[in-house]
Short mmCIF file of the C-alpha atoms (twelve columns), coordinates in Angstrom:
data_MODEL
# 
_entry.id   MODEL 
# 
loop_
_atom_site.group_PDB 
_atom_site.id 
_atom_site.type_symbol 
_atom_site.label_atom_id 
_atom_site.label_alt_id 
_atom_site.label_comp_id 
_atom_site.label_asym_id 
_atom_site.label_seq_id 
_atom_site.Cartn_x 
_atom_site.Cartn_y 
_atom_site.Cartn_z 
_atom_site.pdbx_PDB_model_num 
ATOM 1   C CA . UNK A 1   8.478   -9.724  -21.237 1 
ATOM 2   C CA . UNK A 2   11.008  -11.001 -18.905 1 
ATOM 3   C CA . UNK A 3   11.033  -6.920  -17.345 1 
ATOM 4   C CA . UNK A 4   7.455   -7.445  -16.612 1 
ATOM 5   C CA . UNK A 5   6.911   -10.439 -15.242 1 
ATOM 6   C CA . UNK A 6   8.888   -10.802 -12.148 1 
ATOM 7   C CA . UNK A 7   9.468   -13.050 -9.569  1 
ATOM 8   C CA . UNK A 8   7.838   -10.413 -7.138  1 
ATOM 9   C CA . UNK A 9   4.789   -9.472  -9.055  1 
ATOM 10  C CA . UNK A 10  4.285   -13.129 -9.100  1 
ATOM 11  C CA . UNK A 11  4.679   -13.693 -5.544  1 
ATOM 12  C CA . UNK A 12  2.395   -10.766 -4.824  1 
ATOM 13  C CA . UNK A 13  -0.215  -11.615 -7.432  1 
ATOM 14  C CA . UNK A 14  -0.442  -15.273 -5.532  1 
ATOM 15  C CA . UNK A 15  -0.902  -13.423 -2.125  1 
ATOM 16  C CA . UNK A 16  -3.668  -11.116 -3.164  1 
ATOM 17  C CA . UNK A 17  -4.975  -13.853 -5.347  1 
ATOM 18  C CA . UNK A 18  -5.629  -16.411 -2.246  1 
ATOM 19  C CA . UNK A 19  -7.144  -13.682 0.041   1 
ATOM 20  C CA . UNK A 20  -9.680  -12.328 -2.773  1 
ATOM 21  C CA . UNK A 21  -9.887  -16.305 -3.752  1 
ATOM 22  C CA . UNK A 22  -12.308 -16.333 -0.430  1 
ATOM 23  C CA . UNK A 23  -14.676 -14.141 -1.880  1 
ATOM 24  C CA . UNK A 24  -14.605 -16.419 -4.969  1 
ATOM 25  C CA . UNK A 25  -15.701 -19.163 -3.120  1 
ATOM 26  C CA . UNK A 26  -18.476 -16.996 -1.814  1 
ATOM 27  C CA . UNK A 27  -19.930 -16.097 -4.423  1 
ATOM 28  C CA . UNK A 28  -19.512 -19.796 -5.560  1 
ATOM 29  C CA . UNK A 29  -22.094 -20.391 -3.125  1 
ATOM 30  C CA . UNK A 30  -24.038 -17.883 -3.658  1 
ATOM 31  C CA . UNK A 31  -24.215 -17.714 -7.027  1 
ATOM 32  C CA . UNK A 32  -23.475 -20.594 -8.834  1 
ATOM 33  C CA . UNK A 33  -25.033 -23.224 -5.911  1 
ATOM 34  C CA . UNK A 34  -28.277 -21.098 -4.628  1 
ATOM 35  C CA . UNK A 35  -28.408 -19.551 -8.464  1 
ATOM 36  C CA . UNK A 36  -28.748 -15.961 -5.863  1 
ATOM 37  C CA . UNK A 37  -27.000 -12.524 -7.047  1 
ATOM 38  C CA . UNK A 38  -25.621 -11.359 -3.894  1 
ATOM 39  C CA . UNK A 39  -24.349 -8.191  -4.098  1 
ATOM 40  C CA . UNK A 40  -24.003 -7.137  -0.651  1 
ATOM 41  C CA . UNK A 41  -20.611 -8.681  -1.327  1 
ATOM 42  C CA . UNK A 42  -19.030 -5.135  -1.573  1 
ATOM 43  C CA . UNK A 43  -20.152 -4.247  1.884   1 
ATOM 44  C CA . UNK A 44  -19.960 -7.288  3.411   1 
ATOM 45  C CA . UNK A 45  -16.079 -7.400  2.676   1 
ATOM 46  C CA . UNK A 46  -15.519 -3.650  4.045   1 
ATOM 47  C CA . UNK A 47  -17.377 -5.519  7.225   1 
ATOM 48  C CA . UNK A 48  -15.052 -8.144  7.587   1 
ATOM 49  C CA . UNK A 49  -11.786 -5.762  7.248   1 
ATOM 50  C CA . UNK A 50  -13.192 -3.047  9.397   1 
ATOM 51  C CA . UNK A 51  -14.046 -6.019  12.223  1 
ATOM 52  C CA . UNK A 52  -11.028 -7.632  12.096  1 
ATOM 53  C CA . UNK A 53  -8.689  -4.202  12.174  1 
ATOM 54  C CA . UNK A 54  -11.092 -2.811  15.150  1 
ATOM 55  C CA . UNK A 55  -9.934  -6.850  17.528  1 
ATOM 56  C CA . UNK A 56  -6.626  -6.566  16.210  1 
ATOM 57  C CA . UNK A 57  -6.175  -3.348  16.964  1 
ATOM 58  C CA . UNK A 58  -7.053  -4.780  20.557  1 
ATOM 59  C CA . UNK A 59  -4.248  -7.099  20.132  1 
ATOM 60  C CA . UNK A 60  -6.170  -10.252 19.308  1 
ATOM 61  C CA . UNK A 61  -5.226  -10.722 15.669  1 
ATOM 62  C CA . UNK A 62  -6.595  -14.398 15.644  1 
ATOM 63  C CA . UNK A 63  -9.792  -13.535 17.259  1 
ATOM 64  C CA . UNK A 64  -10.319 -10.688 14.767  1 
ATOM 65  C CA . UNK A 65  -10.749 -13.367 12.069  1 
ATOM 66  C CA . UNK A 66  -12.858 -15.476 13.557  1 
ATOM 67  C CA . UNK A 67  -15.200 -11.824 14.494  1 
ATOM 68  C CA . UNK A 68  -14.810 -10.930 10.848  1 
ATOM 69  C CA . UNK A 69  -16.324 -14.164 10.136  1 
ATOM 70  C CA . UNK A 70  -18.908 -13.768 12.507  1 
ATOM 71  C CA . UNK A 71  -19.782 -10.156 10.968  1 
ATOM 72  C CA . UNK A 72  -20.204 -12.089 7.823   1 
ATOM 73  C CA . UNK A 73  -23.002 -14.089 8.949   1 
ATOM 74  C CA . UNK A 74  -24.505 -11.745 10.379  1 
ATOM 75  C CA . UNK A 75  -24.791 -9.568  7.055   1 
ATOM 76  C CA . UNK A 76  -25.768 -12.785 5.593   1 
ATOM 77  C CA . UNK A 77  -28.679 -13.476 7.827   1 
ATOM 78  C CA . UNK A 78  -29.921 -10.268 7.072   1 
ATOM 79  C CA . UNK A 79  -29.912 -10.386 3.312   1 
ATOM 80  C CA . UNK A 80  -31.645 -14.256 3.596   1 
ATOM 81  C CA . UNK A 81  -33.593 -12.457 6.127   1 
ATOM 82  C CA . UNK A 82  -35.237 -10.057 3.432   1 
ATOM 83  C CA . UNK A 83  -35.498 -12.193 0.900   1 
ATOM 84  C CA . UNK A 84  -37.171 -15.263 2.362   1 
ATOM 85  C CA . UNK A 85  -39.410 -13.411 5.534   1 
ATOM 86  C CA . UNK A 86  -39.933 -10.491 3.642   1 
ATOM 87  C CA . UNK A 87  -40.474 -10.901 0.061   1 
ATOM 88  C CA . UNK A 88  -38.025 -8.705  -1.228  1 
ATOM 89  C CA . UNK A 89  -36.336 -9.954  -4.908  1 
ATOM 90  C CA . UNK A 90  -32.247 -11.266 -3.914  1 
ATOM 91  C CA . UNK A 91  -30.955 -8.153  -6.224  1 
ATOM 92  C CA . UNK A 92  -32.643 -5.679  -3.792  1 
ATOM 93  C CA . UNK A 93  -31.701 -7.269  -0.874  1 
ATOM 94  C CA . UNK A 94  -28.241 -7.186  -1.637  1 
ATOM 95  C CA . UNK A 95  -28.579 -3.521  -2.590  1 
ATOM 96  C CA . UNK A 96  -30.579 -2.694  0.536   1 
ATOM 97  C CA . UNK A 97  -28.164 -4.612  2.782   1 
ATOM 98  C CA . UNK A 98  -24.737 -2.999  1.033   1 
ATOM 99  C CA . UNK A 99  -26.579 0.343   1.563   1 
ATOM 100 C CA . UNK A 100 -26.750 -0.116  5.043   1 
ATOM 101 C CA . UNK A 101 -23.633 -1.850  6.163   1 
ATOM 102 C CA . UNK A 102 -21.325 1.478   4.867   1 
ATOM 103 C CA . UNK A 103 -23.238 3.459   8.205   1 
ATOM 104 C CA . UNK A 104 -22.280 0.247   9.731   1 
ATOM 105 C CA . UNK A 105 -19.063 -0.100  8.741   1 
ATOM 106 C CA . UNK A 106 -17.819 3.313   9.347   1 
ATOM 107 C CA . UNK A 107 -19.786 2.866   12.728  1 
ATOM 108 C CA . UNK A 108 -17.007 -0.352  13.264  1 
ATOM 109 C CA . UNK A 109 -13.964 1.989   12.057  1 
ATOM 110 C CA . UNK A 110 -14.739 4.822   14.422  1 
ATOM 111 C CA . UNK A 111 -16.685 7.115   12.019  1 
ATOM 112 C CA . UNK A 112 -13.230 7.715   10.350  1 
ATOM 113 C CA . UNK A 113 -12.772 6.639   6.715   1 
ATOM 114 C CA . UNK A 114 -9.487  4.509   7.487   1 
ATOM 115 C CA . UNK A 115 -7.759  2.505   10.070  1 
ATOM 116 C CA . UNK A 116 -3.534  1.822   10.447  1 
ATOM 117 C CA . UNK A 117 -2.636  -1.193  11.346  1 
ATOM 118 C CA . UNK A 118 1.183   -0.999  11.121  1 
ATOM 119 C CA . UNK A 119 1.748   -0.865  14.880  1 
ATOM 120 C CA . UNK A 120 0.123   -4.133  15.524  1 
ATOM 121 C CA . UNK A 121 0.916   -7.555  15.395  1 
ATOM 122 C CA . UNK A 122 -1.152  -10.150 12.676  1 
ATOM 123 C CA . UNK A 123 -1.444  -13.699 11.728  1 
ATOM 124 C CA . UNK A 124 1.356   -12.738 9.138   1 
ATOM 125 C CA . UNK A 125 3.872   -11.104 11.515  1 
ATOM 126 C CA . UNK A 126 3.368   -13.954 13.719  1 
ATOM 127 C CA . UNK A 127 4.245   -16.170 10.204  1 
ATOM 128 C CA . UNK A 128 7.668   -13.982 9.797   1 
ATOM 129 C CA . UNK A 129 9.046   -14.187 13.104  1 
ATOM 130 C CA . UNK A 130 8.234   -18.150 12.652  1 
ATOM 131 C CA . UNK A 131 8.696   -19.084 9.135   1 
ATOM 132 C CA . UNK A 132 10.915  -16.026 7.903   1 
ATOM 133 C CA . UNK A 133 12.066  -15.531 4.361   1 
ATOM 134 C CA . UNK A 134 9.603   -13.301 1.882   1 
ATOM 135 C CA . UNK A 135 7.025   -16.097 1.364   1 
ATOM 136 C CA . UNK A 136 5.211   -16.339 4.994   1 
ATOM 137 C CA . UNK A 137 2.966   -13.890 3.553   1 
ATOM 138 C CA . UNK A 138 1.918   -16.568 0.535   1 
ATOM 139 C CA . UNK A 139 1.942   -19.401 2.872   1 
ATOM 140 C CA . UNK A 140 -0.190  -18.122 5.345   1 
ATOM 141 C CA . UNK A 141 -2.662  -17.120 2.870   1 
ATOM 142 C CA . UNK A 142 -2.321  -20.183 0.854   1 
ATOM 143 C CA . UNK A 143 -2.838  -22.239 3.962   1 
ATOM 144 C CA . UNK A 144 -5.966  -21.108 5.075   1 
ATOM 145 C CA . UNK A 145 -7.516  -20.946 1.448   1 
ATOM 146 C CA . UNK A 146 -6.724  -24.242 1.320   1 
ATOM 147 C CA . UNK A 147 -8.057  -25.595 4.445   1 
ATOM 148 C CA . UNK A 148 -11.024 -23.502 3.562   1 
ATOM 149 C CA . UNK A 149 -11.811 -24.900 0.237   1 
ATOM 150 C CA . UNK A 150 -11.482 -28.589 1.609   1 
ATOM 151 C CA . UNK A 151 -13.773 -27.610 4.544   1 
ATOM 152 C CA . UNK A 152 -16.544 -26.239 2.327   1 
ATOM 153 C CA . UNK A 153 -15.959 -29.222 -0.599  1 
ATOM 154 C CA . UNK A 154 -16.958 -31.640 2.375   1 
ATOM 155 C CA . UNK A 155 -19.620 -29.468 3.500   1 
ATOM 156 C CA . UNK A 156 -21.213 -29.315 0.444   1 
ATOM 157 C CA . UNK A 157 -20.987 -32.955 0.193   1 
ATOM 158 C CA . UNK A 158 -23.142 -33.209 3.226   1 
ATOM 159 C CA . UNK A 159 -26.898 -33.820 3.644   1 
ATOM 160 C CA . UNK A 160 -27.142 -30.213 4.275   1 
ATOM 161 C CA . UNK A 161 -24.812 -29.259 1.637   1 
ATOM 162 C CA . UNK A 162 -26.724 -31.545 -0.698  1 
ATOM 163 C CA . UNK A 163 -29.840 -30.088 0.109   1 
ATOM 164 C CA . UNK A 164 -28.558 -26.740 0.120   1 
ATOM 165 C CA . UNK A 165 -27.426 -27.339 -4.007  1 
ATOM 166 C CA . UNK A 166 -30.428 -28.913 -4.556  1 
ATOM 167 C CA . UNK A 167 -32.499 -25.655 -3.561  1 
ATOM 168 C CA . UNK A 168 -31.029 -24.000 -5.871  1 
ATOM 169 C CA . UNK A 169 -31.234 -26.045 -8.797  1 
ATOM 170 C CA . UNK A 170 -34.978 -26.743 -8.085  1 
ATOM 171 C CA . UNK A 171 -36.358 -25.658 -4.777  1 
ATOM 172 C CA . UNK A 172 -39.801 -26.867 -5.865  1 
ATOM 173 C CA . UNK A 173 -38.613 -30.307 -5.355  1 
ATOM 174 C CA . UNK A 174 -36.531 -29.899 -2.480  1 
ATOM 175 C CA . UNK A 175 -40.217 -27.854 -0.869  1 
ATOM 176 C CA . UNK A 176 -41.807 -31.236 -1.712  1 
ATOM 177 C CA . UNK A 177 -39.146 -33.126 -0.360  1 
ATOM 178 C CA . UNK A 178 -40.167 -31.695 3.338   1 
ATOM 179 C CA . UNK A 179 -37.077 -29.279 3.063   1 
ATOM 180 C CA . UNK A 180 -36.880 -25.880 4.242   1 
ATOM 181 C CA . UNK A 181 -36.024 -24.163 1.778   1 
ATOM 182 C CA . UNK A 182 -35.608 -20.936 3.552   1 
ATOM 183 C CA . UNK A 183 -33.644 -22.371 6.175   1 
ATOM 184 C CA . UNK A 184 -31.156 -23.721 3.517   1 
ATOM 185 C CA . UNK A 185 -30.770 -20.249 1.597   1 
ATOM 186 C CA . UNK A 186 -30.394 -18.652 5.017   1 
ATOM 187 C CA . UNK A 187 -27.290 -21.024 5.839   1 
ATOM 188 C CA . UNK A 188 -25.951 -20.923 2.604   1 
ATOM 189 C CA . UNK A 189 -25.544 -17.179 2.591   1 
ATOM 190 C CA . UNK A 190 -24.414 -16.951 5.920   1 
ATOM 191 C CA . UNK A 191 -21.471 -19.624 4.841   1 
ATOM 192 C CA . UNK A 192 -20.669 -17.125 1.927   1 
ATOM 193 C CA . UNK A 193 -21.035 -14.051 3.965   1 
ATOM 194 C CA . UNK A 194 -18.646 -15.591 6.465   1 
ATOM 195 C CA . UNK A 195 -15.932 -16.223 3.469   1 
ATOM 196 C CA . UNK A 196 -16.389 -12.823 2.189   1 
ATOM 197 C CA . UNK A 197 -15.412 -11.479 5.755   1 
ATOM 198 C CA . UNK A 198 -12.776 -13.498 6.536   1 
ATOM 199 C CA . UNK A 199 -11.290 -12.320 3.026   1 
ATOM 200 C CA . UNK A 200 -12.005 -8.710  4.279   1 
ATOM 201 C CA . UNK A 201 -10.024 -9.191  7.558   1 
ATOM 202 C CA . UNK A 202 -7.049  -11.335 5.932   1 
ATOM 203 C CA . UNK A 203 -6.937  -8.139  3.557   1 
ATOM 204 C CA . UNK A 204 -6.565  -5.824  6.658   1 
ATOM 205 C CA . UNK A 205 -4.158  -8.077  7.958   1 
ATOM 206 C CA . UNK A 206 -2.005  -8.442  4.922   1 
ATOM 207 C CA . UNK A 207 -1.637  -4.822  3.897   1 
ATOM 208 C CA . UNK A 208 -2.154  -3.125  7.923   1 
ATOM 209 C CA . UNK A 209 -4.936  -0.642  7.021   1 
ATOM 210 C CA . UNK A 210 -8.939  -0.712  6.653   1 
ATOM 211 C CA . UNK A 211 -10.112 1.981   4.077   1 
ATOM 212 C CA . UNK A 212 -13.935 2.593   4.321   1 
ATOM 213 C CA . UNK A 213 -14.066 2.171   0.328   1 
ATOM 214 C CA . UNK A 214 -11.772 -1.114  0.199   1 
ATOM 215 C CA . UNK A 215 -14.786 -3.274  -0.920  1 
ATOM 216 C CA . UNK A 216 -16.065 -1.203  -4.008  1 
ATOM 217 C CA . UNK A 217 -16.203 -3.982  -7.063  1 
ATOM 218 C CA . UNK A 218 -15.914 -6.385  -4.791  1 
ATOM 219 C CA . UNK A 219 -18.666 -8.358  -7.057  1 
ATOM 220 C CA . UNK A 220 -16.401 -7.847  -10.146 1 
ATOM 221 C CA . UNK A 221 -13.837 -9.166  -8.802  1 
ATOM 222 C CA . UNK A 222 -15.093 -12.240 -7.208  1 
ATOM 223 C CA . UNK A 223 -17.197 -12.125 -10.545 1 
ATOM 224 C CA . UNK A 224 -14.071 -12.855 -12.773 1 
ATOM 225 C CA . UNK A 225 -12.540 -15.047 -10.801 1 
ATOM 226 C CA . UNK A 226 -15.283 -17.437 -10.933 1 
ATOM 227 C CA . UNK A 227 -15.706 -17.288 -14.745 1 
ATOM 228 C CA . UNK A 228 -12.321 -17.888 -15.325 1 
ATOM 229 C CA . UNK A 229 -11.726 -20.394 -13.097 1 
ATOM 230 C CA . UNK A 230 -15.126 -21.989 -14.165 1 
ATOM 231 C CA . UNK A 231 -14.054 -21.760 -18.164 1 
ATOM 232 C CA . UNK A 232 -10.622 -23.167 -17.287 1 
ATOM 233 C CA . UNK A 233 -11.725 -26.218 -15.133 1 
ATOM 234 C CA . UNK A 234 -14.887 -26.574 -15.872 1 
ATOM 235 C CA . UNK A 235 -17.633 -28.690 -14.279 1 
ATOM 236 C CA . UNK A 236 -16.563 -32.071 -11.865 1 
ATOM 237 C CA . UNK A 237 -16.513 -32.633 -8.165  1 
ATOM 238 C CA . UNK A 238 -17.077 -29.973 -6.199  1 
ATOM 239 C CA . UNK A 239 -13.506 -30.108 -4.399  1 
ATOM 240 C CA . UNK A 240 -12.219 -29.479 -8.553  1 
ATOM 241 C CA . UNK A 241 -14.670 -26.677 -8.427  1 
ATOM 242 C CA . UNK A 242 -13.609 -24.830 -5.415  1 
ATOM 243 C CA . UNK A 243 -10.196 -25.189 -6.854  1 
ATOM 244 C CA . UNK A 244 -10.631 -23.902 -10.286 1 
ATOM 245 C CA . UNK A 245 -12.141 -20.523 -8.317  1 
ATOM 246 C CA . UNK A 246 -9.020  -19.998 -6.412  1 
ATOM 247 C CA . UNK A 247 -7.327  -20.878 -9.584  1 
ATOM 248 C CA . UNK A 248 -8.991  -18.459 -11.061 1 
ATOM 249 C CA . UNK A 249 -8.355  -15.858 -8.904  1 
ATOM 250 C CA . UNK A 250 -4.724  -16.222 -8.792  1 
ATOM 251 C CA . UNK A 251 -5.015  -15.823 -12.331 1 
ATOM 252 C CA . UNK A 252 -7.339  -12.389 -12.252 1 
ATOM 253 C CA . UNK A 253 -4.304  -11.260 -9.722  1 
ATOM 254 C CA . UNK A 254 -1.848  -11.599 -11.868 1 
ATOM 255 C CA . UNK A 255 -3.618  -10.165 -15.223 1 
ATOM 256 C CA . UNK A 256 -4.247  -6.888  -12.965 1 
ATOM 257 C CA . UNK A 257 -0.596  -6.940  -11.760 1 
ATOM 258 C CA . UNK A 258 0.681   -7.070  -15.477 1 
ATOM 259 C CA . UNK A 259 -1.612  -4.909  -16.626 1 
ATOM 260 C CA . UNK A 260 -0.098  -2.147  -13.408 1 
ATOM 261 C CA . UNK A 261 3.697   -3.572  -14.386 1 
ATOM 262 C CA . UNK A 262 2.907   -2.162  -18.151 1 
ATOM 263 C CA . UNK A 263 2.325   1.923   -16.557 1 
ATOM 264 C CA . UNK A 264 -1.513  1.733   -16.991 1 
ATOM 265 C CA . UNK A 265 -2.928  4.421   -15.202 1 
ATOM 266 C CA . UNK A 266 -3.963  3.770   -11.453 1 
ATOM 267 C CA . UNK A 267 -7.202  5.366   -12.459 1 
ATOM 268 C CA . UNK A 268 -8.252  3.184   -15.268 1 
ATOM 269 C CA . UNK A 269 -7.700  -0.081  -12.931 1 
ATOM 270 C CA . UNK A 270 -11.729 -0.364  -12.935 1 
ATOM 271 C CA . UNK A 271 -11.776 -0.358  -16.668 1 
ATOM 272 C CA . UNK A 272 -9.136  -3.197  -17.088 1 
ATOM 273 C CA . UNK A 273 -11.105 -5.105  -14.183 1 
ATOM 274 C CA . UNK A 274 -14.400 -4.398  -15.867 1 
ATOM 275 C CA . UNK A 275 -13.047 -5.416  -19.500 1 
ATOM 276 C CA . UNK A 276 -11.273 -8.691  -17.556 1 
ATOM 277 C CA . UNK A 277 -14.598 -9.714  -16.358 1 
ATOM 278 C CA . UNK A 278 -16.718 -9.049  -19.743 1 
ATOM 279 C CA . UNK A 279 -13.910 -10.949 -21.918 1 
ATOM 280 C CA . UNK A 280 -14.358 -14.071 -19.077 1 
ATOM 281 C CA . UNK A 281 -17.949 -13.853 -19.238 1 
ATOM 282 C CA . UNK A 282 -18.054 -14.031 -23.005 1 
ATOM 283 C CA . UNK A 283 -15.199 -16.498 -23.195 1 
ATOM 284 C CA . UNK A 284 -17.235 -19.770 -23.078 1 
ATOM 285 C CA . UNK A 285 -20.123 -17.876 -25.136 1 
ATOM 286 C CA . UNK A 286 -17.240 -17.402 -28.053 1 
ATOM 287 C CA . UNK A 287 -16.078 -20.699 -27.554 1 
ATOM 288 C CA . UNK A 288 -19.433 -22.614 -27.960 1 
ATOM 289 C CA . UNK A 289 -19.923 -20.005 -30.891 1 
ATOM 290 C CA . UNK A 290 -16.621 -20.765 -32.447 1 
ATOM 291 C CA . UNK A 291 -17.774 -24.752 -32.590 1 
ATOM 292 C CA . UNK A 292 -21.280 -24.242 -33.932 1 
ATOM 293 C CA . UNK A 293 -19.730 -21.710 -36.599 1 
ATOM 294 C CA . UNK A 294 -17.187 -24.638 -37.360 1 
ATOM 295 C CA . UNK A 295 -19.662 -27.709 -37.499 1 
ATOM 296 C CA . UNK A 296 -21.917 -25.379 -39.642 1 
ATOM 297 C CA . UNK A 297 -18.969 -25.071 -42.194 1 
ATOM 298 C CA . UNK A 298 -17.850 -28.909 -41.925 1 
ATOM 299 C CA . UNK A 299 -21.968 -29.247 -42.520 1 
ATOM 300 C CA . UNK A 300 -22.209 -26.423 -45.821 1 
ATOM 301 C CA . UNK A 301 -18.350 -28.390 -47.374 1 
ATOM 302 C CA . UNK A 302 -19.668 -31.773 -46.881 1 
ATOM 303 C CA . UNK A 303 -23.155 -30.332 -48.492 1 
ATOM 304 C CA . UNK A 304 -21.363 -29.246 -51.259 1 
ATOM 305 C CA . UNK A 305 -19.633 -31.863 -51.975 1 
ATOM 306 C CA . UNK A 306 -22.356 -34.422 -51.502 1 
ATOM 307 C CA . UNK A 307 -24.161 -32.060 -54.335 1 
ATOM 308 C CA . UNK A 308 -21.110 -32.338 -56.471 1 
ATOM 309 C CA . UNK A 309 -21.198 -35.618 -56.423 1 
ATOM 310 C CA . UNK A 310 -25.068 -36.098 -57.041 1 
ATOM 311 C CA . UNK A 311 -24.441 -33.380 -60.198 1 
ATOM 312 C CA . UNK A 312 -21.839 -35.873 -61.479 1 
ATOM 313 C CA . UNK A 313 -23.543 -38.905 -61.515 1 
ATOM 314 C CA . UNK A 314 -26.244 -37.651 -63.330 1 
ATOM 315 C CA . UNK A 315 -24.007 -36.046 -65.818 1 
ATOM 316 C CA . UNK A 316 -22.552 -39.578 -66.178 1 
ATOM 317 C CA . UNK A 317 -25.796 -40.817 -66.563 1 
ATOM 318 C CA . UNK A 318 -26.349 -38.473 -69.419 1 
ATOM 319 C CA . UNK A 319 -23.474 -39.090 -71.084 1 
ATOM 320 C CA . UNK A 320 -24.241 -43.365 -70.956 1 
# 
């Protein structure tokens, strides 16, 4: 055990698991707060890498975040855009908006199908030249996933946050409340949209390259982390939330990264992801089935005995 888990493929699991702990957060939002399946995540997240590698390839590696962000809400917009203005049901516009951003993010990248990185500087070669040592890469990311999950705990704490949560847990209510509701939905994904792509261009940042297919299972991903962090933490404030998702993700990280230190195939990486998120997803199913099967056994013992007990007395009673 000690061969497989190392102090590197810890350190490494933590990195990836901060960056992808963005999208987490995202589909927080989306999913969990505005009850919306979003699944222009996948594109969305190409968006964000492919933005960021085109303005850092410029030589503005800060700016490149901030215009991955700003890519985010734009893909965002348009997905709240369908929905509420045009009718169309949240699965399809995800579909129809993930559909459309690949032409627009191989647009971004050139019209190749990758970018390299590797001769410019990044938020994280600016970190080694000031921090040094092998964990810049894990503080930097760590940072900004923190300051990230305070800003959005406040923000959801907000009047507009509030109101945002409370369309979607009932935006009946919040319509009769003199909220608009499609305003709120738009803003909310455009917050999440705006994670998802600064995720996308810390990626492009961390490992120097932007690969046209670098979002596929995206969804899964964020998917799993949010189950997992969700089962482990479970409900509270929203700041304990955020930080069971990032939790969460770290923890998804690190499954994949034993699961790669054991020799399983580099092809059959979707499999292990997909079986990682169907055993999360089930997990609090099993549990809440494991504690009705065992109150239904305290129930049959103690009916048992309470007949035993009625069979003896009357037995007695014969017997007098």
């Amino acid at each position: 055990m000690g061969n497989i888990i190392t102090l590197s493929i810890v350190q490494s699991a933590l990195e990836l698991g901060f960056i992808y702990a963005l999208v987490a957060i995202a589909l927080f939002i989306s999913f969990s707060i505005l009850n919306i399946a979003d699944l222009s995540t996948d594109g969305c997240f190409t968006l964000g890498c492919a933005v960021c590698a085109a303005v850092t390839l410029a030589g503005h590696p800060i700016l490149g975040l901030f215009a991955a962000m700003a890519a985010g809400v734009c893909s965002g917009f348009m997905t709240a855009f369908l929905q509420t203005k045009l009718g169309i049901q949240s699965i399809l516009a995800g579909i129809i908006v993930n559909t459309g951003l690949y032409t627009v993010n191989i647009a971004v990248m050139g019209f190749a199908s990758n970018m390299n990185l590797f001769q410019c500087e990044s938020v994280f070669t600016w970190a080694k030249e000031t921090i040094g040592g092998t964990w810049y890469k894990l503080i930097v990311a760590a940072v900004i996933v923190i300051l990230v999950g305070i800003i959005i705990s406040l923000f959801l704490n907000t009047r507009m946050g509030l109101s945002i949560r409370a369309t979607g847990d009932n935006p009946d209510m919040v319509r009769a409340s003199s909220i608009n509701t499609t305003v709120m939905i738009t803003i909310g994904l455009c917050v999440a949209n705006a994670l998802t792509g600064l995720s996308g261009g810390l990626l492009a940042q961390y490992q120097k390259s932007c690969d046209i297919n670098l979002g596929t299972g995206m969804v899964t991903i964020a998917l799993a982390s949010l189950i997992i962090g969700e089962t482990l933490i479970g409900k509270g404030s929203m700041l304990k939330r955020i930080a069971g998702v990032i939790l969460g993700s770290c923890l998804y990280r690190f499954i994949v990264a034993v699961a790669l230190r054991m020799n399983v195939p580099a092809e059959c990486l979707k499999l292990v992801s997909s079986i990682i998120v169907a055993v999360a997803i089930a997990l609090p199913y099993i549990k809440q089935q494991m504690a009705f099967n065992k109150q239904k056994r305290k129930a049959k013992a103690e009916n048992q005995l309470y007949i035993q007990e009625i069979l003896g007395e009357n037995g007695n009673g014969g017997n007098v």
